[in-house]
C-alpha positions in Angstrom: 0.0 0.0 0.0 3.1 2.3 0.8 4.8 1.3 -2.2 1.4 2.5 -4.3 1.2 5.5 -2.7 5.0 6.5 -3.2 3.9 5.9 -6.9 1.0 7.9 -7.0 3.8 10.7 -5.8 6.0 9.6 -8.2 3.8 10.1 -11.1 2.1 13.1 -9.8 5.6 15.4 -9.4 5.9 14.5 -12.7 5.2 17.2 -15.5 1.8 17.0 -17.1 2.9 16.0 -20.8 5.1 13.2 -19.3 1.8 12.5 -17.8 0.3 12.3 -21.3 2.9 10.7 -23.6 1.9 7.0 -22.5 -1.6 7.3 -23.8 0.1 8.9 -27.2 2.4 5.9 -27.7 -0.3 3.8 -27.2 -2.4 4.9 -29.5 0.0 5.4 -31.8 1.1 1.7 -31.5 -2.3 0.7 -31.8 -3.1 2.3 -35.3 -0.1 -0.1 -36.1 -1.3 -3.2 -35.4 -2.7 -5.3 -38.8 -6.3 -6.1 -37.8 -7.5 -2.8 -36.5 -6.2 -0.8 -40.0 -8.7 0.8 -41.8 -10.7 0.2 -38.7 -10.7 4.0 -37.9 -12.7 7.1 -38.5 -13.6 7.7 -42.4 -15.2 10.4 -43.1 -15.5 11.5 -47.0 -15.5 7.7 -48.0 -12.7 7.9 -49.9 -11.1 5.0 -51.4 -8.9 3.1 -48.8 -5.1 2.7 -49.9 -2.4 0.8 -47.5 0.0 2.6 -45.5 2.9 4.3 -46.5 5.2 7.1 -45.7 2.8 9.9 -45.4 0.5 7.5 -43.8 2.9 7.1 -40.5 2.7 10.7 -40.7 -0.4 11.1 -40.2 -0.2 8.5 -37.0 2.6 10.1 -35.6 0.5 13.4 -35.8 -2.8 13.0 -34.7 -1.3 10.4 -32.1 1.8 11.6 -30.7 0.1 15.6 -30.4 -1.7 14.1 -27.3 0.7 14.3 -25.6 0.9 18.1 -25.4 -2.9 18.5 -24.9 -2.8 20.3 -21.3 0.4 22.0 -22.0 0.3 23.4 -24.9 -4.0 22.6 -26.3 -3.8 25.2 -29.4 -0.6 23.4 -31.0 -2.3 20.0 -30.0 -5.3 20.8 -31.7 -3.7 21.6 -34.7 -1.0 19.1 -35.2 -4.4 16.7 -34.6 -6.6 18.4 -37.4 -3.9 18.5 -39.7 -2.8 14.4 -39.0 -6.8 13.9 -39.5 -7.1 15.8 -43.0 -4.2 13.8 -44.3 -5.6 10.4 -42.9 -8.9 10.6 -44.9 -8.0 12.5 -48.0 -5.8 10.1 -48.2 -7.8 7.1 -46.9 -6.0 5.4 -44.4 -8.5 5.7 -41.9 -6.3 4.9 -39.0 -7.8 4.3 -35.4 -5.3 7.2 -34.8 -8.4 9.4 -35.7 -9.6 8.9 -32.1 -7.5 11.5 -31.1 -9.7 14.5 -32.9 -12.6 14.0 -30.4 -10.0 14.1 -27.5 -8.0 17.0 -28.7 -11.2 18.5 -29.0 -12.0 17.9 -25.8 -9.0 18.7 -24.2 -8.6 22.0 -25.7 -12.2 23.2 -25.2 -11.2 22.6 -21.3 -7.8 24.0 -20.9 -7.3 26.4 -23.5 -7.0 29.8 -21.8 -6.3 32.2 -24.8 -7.9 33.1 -28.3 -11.0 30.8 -27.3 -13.0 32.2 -30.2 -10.3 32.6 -32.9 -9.7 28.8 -32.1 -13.2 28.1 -32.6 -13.2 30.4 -35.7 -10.1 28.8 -37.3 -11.2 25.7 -36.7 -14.7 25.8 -38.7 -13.0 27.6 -41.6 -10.1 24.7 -41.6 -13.5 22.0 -41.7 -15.0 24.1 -44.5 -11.8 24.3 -46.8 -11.5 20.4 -46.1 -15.5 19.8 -46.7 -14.7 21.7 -50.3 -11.5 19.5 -51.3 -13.6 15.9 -50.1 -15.8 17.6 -52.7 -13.4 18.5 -55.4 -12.1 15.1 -54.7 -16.0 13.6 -55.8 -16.9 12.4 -52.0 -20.1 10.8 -51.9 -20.5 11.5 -48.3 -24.4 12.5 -47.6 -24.0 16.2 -46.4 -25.9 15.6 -43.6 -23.4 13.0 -42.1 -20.8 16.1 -43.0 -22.7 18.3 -40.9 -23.8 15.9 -38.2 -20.0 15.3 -37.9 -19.5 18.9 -37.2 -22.3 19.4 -34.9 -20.4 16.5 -33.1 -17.1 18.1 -33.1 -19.0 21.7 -31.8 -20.6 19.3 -28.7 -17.1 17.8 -27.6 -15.8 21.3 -27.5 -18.8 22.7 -25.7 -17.9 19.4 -23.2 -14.3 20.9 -22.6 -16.1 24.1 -21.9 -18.1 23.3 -19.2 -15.6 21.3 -17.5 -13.2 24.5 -17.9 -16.0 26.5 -16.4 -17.0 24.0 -13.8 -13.3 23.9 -12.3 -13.1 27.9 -12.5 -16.3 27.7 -10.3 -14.5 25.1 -7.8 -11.4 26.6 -7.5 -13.3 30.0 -6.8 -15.3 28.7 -4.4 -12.1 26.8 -2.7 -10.8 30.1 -2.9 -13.6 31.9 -1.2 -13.5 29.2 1.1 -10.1 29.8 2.1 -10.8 33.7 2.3 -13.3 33.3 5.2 -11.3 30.5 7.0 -8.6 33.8 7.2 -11.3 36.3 8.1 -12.3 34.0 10.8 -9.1 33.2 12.0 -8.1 37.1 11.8 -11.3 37.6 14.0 -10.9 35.1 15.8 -7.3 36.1 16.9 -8.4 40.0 17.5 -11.1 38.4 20.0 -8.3 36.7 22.0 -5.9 39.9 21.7 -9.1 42.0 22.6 -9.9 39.7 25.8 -6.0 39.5 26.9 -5.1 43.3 26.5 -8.3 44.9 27.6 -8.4 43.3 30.6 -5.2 43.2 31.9 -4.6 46.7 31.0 -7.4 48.2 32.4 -7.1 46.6 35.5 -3.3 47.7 35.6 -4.5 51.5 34.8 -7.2 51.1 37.6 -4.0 50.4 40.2 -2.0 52.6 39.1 -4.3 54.8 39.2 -5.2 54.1 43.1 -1.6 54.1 43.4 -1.2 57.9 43.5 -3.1 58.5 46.1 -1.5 55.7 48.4 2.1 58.0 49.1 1.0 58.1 52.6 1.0 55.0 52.9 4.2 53.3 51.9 3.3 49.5 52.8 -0.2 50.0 51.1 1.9 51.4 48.1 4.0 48.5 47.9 1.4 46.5 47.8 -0.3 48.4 44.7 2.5 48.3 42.6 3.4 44.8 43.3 0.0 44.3 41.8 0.5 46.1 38.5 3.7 44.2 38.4 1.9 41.0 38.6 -0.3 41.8 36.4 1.9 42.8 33.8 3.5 39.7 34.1 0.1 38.0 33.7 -0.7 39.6 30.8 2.7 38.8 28.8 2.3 35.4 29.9 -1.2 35.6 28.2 0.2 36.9 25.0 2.8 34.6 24.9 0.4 31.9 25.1 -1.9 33.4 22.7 1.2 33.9 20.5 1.7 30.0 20.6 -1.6 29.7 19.8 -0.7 30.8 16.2 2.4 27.8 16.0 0.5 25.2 13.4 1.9 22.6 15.3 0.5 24.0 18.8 -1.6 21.0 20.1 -5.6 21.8 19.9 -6.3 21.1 23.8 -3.9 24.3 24.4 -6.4 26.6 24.1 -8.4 25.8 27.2 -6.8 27.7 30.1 -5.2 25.7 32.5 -7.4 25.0 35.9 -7.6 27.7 38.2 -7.3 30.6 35.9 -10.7 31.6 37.0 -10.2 32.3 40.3 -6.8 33.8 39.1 -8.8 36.1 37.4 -11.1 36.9 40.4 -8.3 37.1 42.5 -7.0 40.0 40.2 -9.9 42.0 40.0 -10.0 42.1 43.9 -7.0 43.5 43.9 -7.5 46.2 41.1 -10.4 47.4 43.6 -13.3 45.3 42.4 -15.0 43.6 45.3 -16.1 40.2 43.4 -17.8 37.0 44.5 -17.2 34.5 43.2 -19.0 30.9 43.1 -18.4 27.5 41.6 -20.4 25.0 41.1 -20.7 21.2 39.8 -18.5 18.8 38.0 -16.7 19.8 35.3 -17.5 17.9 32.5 -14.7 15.2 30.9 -14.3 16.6 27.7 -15.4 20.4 27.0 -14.3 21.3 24.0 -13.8 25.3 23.4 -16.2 25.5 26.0 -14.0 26.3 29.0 -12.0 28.8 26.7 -15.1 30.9 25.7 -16.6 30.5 29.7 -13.1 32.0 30.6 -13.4 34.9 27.9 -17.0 35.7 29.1 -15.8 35.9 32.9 -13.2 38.0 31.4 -15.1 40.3 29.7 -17.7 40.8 32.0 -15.0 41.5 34.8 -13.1 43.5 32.6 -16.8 46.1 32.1 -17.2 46.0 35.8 -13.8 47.7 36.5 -14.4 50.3 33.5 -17.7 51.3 33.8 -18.5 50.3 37.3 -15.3 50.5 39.7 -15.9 49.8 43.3 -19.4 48.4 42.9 -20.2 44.7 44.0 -19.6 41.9 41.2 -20.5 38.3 41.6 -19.6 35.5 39.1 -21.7 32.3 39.2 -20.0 29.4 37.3 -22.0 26.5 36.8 -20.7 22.9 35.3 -22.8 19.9 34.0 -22.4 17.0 31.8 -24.3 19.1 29.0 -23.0 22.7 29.3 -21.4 25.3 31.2 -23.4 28.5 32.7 -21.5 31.4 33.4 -23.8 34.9 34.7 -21.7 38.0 35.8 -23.7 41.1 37.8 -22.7 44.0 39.0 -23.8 46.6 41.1 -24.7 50.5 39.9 -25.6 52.1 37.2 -27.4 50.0 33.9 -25.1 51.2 31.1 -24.5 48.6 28.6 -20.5 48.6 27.9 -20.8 47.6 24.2 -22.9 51.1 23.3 -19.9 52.8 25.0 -18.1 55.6 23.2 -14.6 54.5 21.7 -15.9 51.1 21.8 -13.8 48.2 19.9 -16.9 46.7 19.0 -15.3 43.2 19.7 -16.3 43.1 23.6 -19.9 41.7 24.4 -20.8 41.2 20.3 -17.2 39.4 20.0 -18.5 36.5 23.3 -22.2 36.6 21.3 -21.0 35.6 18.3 -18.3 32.7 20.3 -21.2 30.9 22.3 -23.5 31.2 18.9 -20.7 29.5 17.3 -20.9 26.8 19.9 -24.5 26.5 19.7 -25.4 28.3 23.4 -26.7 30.9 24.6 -26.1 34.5 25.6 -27.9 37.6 26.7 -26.3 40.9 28.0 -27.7 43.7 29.7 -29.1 46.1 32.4 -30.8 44.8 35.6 -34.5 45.7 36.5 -33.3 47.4 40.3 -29.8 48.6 38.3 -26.5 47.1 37.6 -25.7 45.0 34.2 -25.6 41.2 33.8 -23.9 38.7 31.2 -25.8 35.2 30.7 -24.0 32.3 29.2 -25.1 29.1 28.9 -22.2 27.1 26.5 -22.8 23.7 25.4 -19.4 21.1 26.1 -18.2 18.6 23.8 -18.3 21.4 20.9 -14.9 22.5 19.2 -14.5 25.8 17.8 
């Protein structure tokens, strides 16, 4: 099975009219052999004659041509045409006159250039040698002259549709591959999104609560040591998402590693954010993308709460099962939904909406009836982004 499939390699690195010579030689060795002469195509029933020199000619070019019909279809088709005219004014009729319907073929499918000269040229070239089978005295019906044409017209139109059918396949592979990179573009400025918005904000709330610590050195200390950290966090975050983008990163990498919730909630205490925070249930044995996106939410919902309601009471209420994950996020104060916010990426709430839609789950954002905001996830496990 190896050894077939090292062929298949074999022949496939090699160049397309290497590709096609063994089918020319075999036709050409074929219109050779004694019992199958003047078994081929005769059109113009002209009197049959035995071969000679002009008659391996003809073979050797309505045969041998095949062999350029994907490199080079223009020359192939003519080198064909002309091999054919000789064969039956000259009436061999050689099964070497197969080729004509395959050239035909061929070039109506992989001919890039001069389409319609080609097609011109080609009916003028059957009239001229319709006119000399007349001078000649044919007593071919016309209408078996013209049926043969309407023949020729149908293999071409063949070649053309199966040129136009792999256009429309390679165009739609290619459109294909154009939204895999759109999504994997979007996909990659959610997880820059989610890593630097959070961590930066929550470093520019302590710094911020920083300057008005001088008084008190030990509390100070204590607030810079957390922006430290959480630098530190957040370039071990990129670096990690960075990795993310190595083709032969391993799938499972994406989930963060166990405890990185209450990691999270562990930094947003510190920025000034009193959070709490609740787990419950078994998580379930294979999640999928799930975990990832219930970490993003928790994220993103945390990350809100610092920026548009600092100091107000947050609680986060994880919830596993065997079917799906439930994450909801509230916090205390005023209803102002983050995503309408002025200066707005646009890739916060609509950027988790459209990850748990992907999933199949659910999601819902917005203000409370007594005030405050809440984020609802509910993210199916097993699924993989």
């Amino acid at each position: 099975m190896n050894r077939l499939h090292g062929l298949r390699q074999v022949w496939g690195r090699l160049h397309v009219t290497a590709r096609d010579l063994p089918f020319a030689v075999l036709l050409c060795c074929l219109a050779f052999v004694p019992s199958l002469r003047g078994s081929g195509t005769d059109l113009g029933a002209m009197a049959e004659r035995p071969y000679d020199t002009l008659a391996v000619a003809a073979i050797g070019l309505q045969s041998l041509a095949l062999a350029l019909r994907r490199q080079w279809p223009a020359v192939c088709l003519s080198l064909v045409a002309a091999g054919f005219v000789l064969d039956q004014l000259r009436g061999y009729h050689t099964v070497a006159g197969t080729a004509l319907p395959l050239a035909l073929l061929s070039t109506g499918a992989h001919l890039e250039r001069y389409r319609r000269t080609t097609v011109a040229v080609g009916s003028l070239a059957y009239v001229l040698f319709v006119a000399e089978l007349v001078r000649r005295g044919t007593e071919e019906p016309a209408a078996e002259l013209v049926s043969f044409y309407v023949a020729m017209c149908l293999l071409w139109g063949g070649g053309a549709w199966l040129r136009s059918t792999r256009i429309a396949e390679a165009e739609r592979r290619h459109q294909v591959a154009e939204r895999t990179r759109a999504a994997e573009r979007a996909r990659i400025a959610r997880e820059l999104h989610d890593v630097v918005t959070h961590h930066v904000t929550a470093m520019v709330v302590q710094a911020e609560a920083a300057r008005y610590l001088k008084a008190a050195p030990e509390r100070l200390d204590e607030a810079l040591t957390a922006v430290t950290d959480t630098g530190r966090r957040a370039v071990a975050d990129l670096r990690h998402l960075l990795d993310l983008l190595n083709p032969d990163h391993g799938e499972g990498s994406r989930t963060p590693p166990v405890g990185r919730l209450l990691t999270l909630v562990e930094q947003t205490r510190r920025a000034g954010q009193p959070v709490e925070f609740t787990e419950k249930g078994t998580p379930a044995a294979a999640t999928g993308s799930a975990d990832l996106v219930a970490y993003r939410v928790v994220q993103e919902a945390l990350t809100n709460a610092l920026k548009y309601a600092h100091g107000q009471a947050t609680s986060v209420l994880v919830q596993h099962s065997e079917r799906d994950i439930t994450v909801e996020v509230g916090t205390d104060g005023p209803g102002t939904r983050p995503a309408a916010s002025p200066g707005g990426s646009g890739r916060g709430l609509a950027g988790l909406r459209e990850r748990v839609d992907v999933l199949g789950g659910e999601f819902e954002a917005g203000p409370r009836p007594g005030g405050g905001f809440t984020v609802r996830a509910r993210i199916p496990t097993g699924s993989r982004s």
